[in-house]
C-alpha atoms as an extended CHARMM CRD file, in Angstrom:
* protein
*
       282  EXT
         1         1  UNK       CA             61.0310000000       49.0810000000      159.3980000000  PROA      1               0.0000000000
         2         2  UNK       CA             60.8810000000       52.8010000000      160.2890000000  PROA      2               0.0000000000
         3         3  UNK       CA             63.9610000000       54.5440000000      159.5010000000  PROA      3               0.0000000000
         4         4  UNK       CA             62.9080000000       56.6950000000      161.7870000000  PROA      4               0.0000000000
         5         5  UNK       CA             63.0790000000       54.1430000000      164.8590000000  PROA      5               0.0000000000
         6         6  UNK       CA             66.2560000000       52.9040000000      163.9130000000  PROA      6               0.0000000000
         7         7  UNK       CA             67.9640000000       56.4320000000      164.1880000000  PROA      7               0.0000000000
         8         8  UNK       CA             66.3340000000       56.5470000000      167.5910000000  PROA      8               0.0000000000
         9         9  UNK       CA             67.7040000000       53.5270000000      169.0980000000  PROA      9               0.0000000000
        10        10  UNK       CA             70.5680000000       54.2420000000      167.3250000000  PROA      10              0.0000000000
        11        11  UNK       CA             70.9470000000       57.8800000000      169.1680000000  PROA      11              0.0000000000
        12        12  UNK       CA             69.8160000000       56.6570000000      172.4120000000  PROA      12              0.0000000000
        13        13  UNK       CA             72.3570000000       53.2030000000      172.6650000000  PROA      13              0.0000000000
        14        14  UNK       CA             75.2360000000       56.3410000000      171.9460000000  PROA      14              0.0000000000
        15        15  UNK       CA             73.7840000000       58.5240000000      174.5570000000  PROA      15              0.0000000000
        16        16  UNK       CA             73.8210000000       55.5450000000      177.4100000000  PROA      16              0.0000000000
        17        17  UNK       CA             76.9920000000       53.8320000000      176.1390000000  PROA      17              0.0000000000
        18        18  UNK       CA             79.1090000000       57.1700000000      175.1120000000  PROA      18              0.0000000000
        19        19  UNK       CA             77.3070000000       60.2650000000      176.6800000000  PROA      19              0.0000000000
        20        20  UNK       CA             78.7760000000       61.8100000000      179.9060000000  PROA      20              0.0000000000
        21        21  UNK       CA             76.7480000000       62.6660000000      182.7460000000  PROA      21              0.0000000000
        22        22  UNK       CA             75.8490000000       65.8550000000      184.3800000000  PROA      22              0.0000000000
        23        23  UNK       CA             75.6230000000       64.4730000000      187.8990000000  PROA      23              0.0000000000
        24        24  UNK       CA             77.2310000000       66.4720000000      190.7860000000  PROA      24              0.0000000000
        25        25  UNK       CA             76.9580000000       69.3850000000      188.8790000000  PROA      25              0.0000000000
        26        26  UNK       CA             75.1140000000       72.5960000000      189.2140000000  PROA      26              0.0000000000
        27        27  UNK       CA             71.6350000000       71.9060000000      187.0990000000  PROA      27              0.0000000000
        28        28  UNK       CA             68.5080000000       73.9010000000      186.6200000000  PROA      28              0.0000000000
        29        29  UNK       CA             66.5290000000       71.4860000000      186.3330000000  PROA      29              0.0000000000
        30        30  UNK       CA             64.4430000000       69.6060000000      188.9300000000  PROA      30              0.0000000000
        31        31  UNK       CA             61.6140000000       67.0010000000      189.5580000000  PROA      31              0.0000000000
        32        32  UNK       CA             58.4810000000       67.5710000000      191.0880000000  PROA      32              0.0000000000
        33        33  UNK       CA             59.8230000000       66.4340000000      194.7400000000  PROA      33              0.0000000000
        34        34  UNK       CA             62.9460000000       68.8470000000      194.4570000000  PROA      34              0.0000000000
        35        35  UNK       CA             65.2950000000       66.3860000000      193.3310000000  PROA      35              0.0000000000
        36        36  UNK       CA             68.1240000000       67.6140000000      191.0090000000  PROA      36              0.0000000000
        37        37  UNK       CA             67.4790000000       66.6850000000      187.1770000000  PROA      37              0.0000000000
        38        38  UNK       CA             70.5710000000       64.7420000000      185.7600000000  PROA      38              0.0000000000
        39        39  UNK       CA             71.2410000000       63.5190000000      182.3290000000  PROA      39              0.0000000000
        40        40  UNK       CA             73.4840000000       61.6130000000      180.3100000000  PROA      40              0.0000000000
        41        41  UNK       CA             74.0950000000       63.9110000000      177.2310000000  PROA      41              0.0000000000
        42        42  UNK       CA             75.8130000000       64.0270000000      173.9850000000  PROA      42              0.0000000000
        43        43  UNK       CA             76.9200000000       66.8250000000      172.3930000000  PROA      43              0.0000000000
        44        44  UNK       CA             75.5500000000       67.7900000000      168.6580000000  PROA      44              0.0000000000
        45        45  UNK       CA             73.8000000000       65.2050000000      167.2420000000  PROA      45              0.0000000000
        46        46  UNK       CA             72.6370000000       65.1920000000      164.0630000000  PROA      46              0.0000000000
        47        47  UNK       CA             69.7410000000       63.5120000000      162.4710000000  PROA      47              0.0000000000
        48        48  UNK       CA             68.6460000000       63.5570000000      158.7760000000  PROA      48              0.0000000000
        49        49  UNK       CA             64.5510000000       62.4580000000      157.7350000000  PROA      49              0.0000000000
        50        50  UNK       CA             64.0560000000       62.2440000000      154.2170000000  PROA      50              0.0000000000
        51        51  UNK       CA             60.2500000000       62.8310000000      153.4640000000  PROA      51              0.0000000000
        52        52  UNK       CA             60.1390000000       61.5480000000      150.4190000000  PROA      52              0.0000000000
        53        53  UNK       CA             60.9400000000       58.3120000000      151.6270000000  PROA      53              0.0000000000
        54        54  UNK       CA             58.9950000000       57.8960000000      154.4980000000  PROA      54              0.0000000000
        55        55  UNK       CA             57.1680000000       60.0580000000      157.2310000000  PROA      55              0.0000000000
        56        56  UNK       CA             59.6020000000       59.9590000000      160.6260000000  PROA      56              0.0000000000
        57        57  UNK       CA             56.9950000000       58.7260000000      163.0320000000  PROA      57              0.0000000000
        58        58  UNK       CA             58.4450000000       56.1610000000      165.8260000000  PROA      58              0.0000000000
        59        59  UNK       CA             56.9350000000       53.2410000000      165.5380000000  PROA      59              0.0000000000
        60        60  UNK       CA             58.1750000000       52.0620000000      169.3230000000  PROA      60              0.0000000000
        61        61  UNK       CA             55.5640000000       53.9320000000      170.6270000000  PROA      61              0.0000000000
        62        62  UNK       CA             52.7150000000       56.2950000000      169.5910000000  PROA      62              0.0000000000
        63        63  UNK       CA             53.6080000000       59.9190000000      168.6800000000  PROA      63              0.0000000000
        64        64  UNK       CA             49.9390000000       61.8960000000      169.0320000000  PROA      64              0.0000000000
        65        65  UNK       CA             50.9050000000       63.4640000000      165.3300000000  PROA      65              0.0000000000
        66        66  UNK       CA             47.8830000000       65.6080000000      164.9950000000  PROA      66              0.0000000000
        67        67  UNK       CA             48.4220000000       66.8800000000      168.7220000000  PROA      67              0.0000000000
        68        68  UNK       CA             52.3430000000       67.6040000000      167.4100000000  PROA      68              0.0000000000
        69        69  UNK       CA             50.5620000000       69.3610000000      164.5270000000  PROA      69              0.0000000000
        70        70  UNK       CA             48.1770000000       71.6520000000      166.7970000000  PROA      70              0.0000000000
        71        71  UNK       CA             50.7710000000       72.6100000000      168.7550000000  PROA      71              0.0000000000
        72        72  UNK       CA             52.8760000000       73.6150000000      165.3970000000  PROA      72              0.0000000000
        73        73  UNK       CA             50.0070000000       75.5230000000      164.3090000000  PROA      73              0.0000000000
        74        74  UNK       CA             49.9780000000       77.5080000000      167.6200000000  PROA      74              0.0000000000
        75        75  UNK       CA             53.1780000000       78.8360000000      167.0000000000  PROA      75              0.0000000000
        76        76  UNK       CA             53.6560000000       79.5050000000      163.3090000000  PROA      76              0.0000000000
        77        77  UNK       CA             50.0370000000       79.8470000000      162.5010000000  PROA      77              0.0000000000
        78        78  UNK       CA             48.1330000000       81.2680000000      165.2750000000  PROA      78              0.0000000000
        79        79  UNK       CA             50.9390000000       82.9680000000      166.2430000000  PROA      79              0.0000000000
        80        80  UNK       CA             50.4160000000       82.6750000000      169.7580000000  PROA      80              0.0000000000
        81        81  UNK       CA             51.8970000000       82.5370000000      173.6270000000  PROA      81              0.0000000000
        82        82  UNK       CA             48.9320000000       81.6120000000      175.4170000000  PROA      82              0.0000000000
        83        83  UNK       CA             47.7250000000       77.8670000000      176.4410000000  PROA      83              0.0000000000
        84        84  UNK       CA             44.0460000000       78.8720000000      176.1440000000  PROA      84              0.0000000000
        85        85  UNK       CA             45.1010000000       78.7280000000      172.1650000000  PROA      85              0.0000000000
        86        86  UNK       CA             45.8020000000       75.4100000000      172.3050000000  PROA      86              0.0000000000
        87        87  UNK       CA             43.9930000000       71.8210000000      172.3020000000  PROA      87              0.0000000000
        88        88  UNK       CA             46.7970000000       70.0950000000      174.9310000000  PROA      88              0.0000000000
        89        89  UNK       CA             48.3530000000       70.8250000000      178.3210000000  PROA      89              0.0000000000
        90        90  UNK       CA             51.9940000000       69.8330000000      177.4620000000  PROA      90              0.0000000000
        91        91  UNK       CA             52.6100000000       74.1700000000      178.3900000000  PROA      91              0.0000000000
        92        92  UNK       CA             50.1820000000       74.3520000000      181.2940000000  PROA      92              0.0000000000
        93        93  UNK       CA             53.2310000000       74.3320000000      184.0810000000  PROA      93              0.0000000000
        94        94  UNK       CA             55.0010000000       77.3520000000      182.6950000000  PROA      94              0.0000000000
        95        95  UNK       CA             51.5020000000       79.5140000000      182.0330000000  PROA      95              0.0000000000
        96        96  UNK       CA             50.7030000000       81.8960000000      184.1370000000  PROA      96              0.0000000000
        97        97  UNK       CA             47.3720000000       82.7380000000      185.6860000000  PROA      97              0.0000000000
        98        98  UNK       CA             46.5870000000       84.2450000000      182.3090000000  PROA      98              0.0000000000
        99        99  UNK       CA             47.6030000000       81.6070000000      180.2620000000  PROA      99              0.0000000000
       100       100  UNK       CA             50.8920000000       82.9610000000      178.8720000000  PROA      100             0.0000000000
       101       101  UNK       CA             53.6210000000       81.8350000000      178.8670000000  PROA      101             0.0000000000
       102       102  UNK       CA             55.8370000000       85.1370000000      178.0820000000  PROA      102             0.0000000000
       103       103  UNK       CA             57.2610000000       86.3960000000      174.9570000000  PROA      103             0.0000000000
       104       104  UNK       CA             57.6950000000       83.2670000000      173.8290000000  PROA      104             0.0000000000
       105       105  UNK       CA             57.2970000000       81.1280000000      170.8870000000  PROA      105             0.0000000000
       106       106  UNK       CA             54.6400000000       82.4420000000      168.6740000000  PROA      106             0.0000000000
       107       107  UNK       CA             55.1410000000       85.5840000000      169.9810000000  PROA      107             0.0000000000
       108       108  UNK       CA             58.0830000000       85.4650000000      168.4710000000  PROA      108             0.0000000000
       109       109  UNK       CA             57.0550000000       84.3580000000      165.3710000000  PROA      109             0.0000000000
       110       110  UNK       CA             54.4540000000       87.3810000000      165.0190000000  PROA      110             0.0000000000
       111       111  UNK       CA             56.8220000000       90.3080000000      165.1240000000  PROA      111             0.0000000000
       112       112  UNK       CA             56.9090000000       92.6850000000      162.2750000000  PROA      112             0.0000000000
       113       113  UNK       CA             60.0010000000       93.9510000000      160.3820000000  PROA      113             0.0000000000
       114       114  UNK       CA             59.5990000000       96.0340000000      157.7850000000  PROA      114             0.0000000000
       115       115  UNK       CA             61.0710000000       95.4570000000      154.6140000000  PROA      115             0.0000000000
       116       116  UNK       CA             61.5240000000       97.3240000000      150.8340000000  PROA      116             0.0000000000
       117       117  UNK       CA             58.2640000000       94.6540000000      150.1370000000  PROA      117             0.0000000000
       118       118  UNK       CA             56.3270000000       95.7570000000      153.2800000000  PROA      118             0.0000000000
       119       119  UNK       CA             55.6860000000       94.3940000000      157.0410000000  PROA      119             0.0000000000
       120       120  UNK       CA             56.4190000000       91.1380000000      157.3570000000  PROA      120             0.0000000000
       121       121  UNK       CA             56.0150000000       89.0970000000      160.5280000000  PROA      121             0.0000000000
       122       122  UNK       CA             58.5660000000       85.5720000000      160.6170000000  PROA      122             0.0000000000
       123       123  UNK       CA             56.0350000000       83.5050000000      159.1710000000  PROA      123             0.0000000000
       124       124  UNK       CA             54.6480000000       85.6430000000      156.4460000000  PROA      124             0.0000000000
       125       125  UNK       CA             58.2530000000       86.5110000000      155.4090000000  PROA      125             0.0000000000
       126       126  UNK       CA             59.0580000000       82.8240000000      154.9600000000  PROA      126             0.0000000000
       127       127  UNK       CA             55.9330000000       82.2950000000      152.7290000000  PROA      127             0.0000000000
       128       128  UNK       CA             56.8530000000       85.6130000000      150.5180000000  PROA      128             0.0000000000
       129       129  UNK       CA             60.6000000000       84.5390000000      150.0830000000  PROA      129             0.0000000000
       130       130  UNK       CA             59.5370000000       80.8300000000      148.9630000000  PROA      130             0.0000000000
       131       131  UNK       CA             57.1880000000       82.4320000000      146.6110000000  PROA      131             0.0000000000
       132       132  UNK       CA             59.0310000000       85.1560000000      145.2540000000  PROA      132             0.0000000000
       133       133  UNK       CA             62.8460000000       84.6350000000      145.9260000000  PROA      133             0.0000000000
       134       134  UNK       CA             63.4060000000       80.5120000000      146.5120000000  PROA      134             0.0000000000
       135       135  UNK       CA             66.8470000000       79.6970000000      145.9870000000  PROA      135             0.0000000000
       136       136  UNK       CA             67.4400000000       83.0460000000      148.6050000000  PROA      136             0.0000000000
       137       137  UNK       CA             69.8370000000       81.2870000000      151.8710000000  PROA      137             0.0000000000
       138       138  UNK       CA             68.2480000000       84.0180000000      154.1340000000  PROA      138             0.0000000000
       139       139  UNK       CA             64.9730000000       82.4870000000      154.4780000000  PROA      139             0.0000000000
       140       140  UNK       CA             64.6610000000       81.4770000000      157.7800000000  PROA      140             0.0000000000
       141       141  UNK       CA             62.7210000000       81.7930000000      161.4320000000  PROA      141             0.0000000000
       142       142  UNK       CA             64.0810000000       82.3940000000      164.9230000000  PROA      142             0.0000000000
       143       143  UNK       CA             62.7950000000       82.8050000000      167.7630000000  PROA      143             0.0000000000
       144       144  UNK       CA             65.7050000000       83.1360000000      170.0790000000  PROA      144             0.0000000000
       145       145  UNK       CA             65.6330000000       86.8910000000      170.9980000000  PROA      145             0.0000000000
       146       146  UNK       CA             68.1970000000       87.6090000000      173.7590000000  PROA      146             0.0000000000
       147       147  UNK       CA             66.2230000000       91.2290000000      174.5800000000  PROA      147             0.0000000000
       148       148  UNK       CA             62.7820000000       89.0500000000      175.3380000000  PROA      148             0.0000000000
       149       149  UNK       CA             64.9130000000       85.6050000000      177.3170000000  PROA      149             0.0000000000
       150       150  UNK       CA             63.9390000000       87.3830000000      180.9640000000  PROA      150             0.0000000000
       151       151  UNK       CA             60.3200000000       87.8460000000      179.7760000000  PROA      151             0.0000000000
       152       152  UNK       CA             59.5790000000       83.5310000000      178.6560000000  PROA      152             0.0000000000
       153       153  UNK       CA             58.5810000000       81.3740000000      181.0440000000  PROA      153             0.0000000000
       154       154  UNK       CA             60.6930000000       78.8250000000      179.1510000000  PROA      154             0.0000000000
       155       155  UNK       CA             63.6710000000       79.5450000000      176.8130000000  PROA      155             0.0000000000
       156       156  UNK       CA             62.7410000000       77.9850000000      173.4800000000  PROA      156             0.0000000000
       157       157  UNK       CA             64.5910000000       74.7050000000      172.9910000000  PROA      157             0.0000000000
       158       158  UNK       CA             63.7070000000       74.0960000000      169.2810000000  PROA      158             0.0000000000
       159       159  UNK       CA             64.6690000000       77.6300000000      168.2160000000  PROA      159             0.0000000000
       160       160  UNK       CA             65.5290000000       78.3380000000      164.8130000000  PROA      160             0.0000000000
       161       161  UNK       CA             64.1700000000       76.7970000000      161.1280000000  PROA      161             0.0000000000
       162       162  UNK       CA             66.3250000000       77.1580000000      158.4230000000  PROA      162             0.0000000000
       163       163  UNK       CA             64.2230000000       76.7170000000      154.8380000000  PROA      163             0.0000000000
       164       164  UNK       CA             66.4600000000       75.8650000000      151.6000000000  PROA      164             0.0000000000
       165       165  UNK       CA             65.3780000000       75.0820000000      148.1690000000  PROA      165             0.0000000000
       166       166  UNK       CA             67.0510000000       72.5540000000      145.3810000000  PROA      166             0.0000000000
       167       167  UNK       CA             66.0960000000       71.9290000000      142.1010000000  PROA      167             0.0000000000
       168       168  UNK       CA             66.9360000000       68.5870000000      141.8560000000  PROA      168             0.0000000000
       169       169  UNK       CA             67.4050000000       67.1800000000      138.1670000000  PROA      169             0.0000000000
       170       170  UNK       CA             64.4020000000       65.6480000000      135.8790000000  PROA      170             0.0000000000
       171       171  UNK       CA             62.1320000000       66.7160000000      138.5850000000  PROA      171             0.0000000000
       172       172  UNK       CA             59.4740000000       69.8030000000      137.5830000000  PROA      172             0.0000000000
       173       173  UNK       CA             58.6900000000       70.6900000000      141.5200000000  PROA      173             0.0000000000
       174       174  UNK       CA             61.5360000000       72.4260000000      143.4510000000  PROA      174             0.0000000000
       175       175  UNK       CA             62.1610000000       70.5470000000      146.6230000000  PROA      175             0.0000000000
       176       176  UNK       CA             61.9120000000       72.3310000000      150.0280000000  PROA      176             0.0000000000
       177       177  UNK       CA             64.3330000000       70.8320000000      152.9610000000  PROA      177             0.0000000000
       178       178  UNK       CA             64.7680000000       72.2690000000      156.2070000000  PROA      178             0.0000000000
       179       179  UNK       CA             67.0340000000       72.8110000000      158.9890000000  PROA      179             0.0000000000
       180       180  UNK       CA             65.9770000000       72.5010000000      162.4140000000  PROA      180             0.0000000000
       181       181  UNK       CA             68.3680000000       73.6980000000      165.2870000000  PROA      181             0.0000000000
       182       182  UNK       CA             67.4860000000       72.9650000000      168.2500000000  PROA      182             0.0000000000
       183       183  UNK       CA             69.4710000000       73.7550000000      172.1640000000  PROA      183             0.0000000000
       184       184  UNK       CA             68.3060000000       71.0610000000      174.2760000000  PROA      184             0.0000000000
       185       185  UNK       CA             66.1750000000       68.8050000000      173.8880000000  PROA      185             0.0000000000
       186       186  UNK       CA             64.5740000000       65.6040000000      176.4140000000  PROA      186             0.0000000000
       187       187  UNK       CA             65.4420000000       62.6860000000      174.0810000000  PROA      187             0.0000000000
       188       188  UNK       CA             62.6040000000       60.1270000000      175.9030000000  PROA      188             0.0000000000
       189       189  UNK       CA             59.6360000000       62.8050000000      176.2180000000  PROA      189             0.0000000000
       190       190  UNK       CA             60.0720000000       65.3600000000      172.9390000000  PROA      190             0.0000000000
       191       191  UNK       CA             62.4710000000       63.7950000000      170.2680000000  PROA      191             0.0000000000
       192       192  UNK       CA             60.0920000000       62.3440000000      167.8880000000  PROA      192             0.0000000000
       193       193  UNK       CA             57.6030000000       64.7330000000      169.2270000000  PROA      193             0.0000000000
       194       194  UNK       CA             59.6300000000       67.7540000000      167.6510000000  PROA      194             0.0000000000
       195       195  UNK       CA             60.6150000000       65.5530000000      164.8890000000  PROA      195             0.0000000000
       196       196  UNK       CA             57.1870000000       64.6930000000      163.7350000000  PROA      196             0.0000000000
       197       197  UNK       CA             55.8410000000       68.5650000000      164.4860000000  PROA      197             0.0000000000
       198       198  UNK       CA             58.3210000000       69.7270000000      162.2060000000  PROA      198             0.0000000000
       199       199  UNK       CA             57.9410000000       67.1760000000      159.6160000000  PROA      199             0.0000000000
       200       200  UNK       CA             54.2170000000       68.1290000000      159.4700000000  PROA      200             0.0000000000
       201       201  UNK       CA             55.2890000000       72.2240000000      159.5240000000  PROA      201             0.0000000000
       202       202  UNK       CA             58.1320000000       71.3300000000      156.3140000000  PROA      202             0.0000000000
       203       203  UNK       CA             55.1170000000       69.4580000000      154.6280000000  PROA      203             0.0000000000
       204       204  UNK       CA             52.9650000000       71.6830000000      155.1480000000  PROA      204             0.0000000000
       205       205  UNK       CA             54.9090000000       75.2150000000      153.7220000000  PROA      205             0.0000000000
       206       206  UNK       CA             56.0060000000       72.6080000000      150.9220000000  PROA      206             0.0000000000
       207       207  UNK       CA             52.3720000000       72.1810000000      149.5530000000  PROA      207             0.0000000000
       208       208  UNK       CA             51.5360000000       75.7960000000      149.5470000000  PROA      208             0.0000000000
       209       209  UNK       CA             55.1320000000       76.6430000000      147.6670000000  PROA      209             0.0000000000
       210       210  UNK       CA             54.1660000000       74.1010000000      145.1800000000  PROA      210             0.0000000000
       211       211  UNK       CA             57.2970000000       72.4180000000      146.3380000000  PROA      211             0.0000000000
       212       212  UNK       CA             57.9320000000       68.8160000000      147.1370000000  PROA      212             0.0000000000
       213       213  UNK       CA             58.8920000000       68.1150000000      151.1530000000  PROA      213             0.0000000000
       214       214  UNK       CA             62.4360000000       66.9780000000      151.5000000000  PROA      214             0.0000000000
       215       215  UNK       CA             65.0870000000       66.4030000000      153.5600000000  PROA      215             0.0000000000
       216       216  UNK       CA             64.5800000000       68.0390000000      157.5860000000  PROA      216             0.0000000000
       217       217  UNK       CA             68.1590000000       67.8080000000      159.7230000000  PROA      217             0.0000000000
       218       218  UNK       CA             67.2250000000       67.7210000000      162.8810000000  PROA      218             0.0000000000
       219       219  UNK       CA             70.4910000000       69.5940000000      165.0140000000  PROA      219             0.0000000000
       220       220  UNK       CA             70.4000000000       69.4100000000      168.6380000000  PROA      220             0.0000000000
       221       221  UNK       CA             73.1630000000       71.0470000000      170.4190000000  PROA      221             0.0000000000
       222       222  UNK       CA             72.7900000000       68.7010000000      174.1630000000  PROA      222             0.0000000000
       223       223  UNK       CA             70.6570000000       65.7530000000      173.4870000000  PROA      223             0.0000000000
       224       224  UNK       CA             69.8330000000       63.8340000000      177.0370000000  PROA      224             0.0000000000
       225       225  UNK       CA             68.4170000000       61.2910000000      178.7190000000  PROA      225             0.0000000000
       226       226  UNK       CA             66.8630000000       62.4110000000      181.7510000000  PROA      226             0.0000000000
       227       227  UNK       CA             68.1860000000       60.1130000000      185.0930000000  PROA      227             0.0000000000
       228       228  UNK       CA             64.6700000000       59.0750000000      185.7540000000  PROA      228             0.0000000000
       229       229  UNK       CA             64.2160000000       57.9630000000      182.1530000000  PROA      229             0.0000000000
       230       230  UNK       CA             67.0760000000       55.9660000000      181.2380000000  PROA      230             0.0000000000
       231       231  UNK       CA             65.6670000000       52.6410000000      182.1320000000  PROA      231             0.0000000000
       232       232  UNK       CA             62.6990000000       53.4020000000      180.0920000000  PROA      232             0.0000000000
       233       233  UNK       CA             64.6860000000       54.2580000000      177.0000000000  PROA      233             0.0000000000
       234       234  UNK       CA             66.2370000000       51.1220000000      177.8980000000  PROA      234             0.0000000000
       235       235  UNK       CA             63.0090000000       48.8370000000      177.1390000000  PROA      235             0.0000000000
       236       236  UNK       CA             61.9500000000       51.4650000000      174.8160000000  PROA      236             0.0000000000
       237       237  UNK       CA             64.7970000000       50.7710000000      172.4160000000  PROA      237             0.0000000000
       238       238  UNK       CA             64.3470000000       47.1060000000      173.1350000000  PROA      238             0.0000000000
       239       239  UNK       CA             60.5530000000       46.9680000000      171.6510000000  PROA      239             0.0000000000
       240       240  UNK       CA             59.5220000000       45.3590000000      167.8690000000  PROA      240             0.0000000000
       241       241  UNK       CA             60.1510000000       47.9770000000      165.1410000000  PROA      241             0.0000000000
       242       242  UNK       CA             57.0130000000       48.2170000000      162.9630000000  PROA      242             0.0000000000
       243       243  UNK       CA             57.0530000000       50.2970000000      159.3370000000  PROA      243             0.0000000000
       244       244  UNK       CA             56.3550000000       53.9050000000      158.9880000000  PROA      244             0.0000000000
       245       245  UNK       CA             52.7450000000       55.0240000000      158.7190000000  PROA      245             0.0000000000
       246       246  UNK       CA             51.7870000000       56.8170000000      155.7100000000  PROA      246             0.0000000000
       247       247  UNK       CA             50.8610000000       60.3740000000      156.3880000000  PROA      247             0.0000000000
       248       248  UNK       CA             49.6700000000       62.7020000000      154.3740000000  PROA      248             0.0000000000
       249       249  UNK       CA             48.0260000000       66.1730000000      153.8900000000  PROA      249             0.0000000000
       250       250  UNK       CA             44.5630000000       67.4990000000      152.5660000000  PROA      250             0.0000000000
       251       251  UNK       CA             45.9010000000       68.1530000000      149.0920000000  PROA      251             0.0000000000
       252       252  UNK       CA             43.4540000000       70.5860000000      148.4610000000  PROA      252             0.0000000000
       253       253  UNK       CA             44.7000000000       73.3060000000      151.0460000000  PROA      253             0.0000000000
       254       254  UNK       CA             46.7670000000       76.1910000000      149.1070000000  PROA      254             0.0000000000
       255       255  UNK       CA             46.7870000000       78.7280000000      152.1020000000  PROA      255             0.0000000000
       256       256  UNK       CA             49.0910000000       77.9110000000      155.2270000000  PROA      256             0.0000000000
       257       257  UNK       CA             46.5640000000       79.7690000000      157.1020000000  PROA      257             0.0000000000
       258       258  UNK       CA             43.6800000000       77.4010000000      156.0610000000  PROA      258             0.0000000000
       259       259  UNK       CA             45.2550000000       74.0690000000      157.8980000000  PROA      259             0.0000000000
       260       260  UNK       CA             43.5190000000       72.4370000000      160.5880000000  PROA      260             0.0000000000
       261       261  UNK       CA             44.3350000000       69.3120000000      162.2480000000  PROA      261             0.0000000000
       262       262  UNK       CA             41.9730000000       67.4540000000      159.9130000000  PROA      262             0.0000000000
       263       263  UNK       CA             43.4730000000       68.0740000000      157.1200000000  PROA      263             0.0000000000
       264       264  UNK       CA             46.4350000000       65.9870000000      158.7310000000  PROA      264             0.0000000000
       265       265  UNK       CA             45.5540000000       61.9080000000      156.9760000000  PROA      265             0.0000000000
       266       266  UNK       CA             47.5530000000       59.1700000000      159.0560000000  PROA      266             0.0000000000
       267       267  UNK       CA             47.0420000000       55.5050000000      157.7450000000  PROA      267             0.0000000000
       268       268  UNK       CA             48.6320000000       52.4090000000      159.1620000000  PROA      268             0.0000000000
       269       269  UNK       CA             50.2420000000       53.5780000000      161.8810000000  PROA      269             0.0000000000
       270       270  UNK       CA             51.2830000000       50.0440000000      163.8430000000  PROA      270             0.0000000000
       271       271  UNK       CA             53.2840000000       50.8810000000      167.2270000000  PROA      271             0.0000000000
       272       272  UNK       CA             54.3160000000       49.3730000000      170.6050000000  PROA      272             0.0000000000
       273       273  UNK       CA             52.3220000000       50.1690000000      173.8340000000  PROA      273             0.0000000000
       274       274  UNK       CA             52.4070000000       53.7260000000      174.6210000000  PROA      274             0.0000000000
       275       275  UNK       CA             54.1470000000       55.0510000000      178.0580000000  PROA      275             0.0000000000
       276       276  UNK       CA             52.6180000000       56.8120000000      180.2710000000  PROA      276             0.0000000000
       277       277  UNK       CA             53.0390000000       59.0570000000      183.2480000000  PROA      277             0.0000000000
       278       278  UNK       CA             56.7530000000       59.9140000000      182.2380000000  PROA      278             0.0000000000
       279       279  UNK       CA             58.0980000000       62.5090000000      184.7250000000  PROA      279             0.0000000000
       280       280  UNK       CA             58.7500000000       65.7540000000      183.7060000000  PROA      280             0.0000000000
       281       281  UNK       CA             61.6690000000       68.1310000000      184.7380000000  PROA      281             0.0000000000
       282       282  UNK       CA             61.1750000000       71.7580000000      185.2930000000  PROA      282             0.0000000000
């Protein structure tokens, strides 16, 4: 079965049985009808995928993987804060009449430094380091930048990436694992969401380092289960676990800037009944 369901079920029966609860407290959030947003959280969990195993896709329910990867290429590729750049409407209630959404995300991810090397933006410096300095600890993104916070629609929730290389022995290909730290994150509506974008992004810097995808840690600082959601993760965690699909990219893209989503291959990819209408807090 996926490995990746069981370390959701797994995180969600701790959340419900363990987690404390923000009710009666001062919140941000809110529901559509004004209704204070509470959760039952846990405090930094930690999950580990291991690529060369298996791809962690939930099988409980259908993760849209190449909609995960279009919205990864927004950010790290394209580079961009606007909704008009991208093929879903999972941003459209914190756009503005323009589209944007602030200096957020991608925008992030496109400003320049300049280094001894040249002008890097976050992404470009990433695929430099890997190709000229691997086993370098300072190769990293982040788009967290305090001056910019009162100019995003949105604080970014999955903030920083952390690359690191290993050689591991008898193998000719370096392997390329990530970290992935992320604030806060919605456990029922983006968890294997931002698992599976950033499983795609890992695989995807791998094959043009000529590196072999390994290990992503997934950090998140306050994981939660929304009050409106729990009894969904309830029969979610409940459901038939199925095994991990096979997925796979076009192996004959060398350039990060040449993916598309169909150069994203998913085969037997088996899930439970997919939920729908899941309400969002703002």
């Amino acid at each position: 079965m996926s490995k990746a369901d069981e370390l959701f079920v797994a995180m969600c029966d701790d959340i419900i049985k363990n987690g404390t609860t923000t009710e009666g407290q001062k919140v941000r959030p809110h529901w559509s009808d004004g209704t204070a947003a509470y959760t039952i959280k846990q405090f930094g969990v930690v999950n580990r995928y291991d690529l060369r195993e298996e791809f962690p896709a939930l099988t409980l329910r259908r993760t849209a993987l190449k909609s995960c990867m279009d919205e990864i290429l927004w950010i790290y590729q394209r580079k961009s804060n606007n909704i008009h750049d991208l093929n879903s409407h999972i941003w459209d209630e914190w756009a503005d009449e323009n589209g944007s959404i602030g200096k957020a995300y991608g925008y992030q991810i496109a400003q320049l430094s300049h280094y001894p090397e040249g002008e890097f933006d976050q992404m470009d410096r990433v695929l430099y380091d890997l190709k000229h300095n691997p086993f370098s600890r300072r190769i990293m993104t982040n788009m967290y930048t305090f001056a910019d916070l009162s100019e995003m629609s949105l604080y970014p929730c999955a903030y920083s990436v952390t690359y690191n290389v290993t050689q591991e022995p008898g193998n000719e290909r370096p392997t390329l694992n990530m970290v992935l730290m992320q604030r806060s994150q919605d456990i029922l509506a983006a968890n294997n969401w931002n698992v599976s974008q950033y499983a795609i992004l890992l695989m995807m810097v791998a094959q043009v380092s000529d590196m072999e995808a390994g290990e992503l840690m997934h950090v998140i600082a306050d994981a939660h289960i929304y009050d409106r959601h729990v009894d969904i993760v309830r029969e979610l965690i409940k459901r038939p676990q199925h095994p991990a699909p096979t997925v796979r990219l076009n192996p004959e893209i060398r350039d990060f800037y040449d993916f598309t989503t169909n150069d994203l291959i998913v085969e037997n990819y088996v899930t439970g009944e997919q939920i729908t209408d899941i309400p969002i807090a703002i």
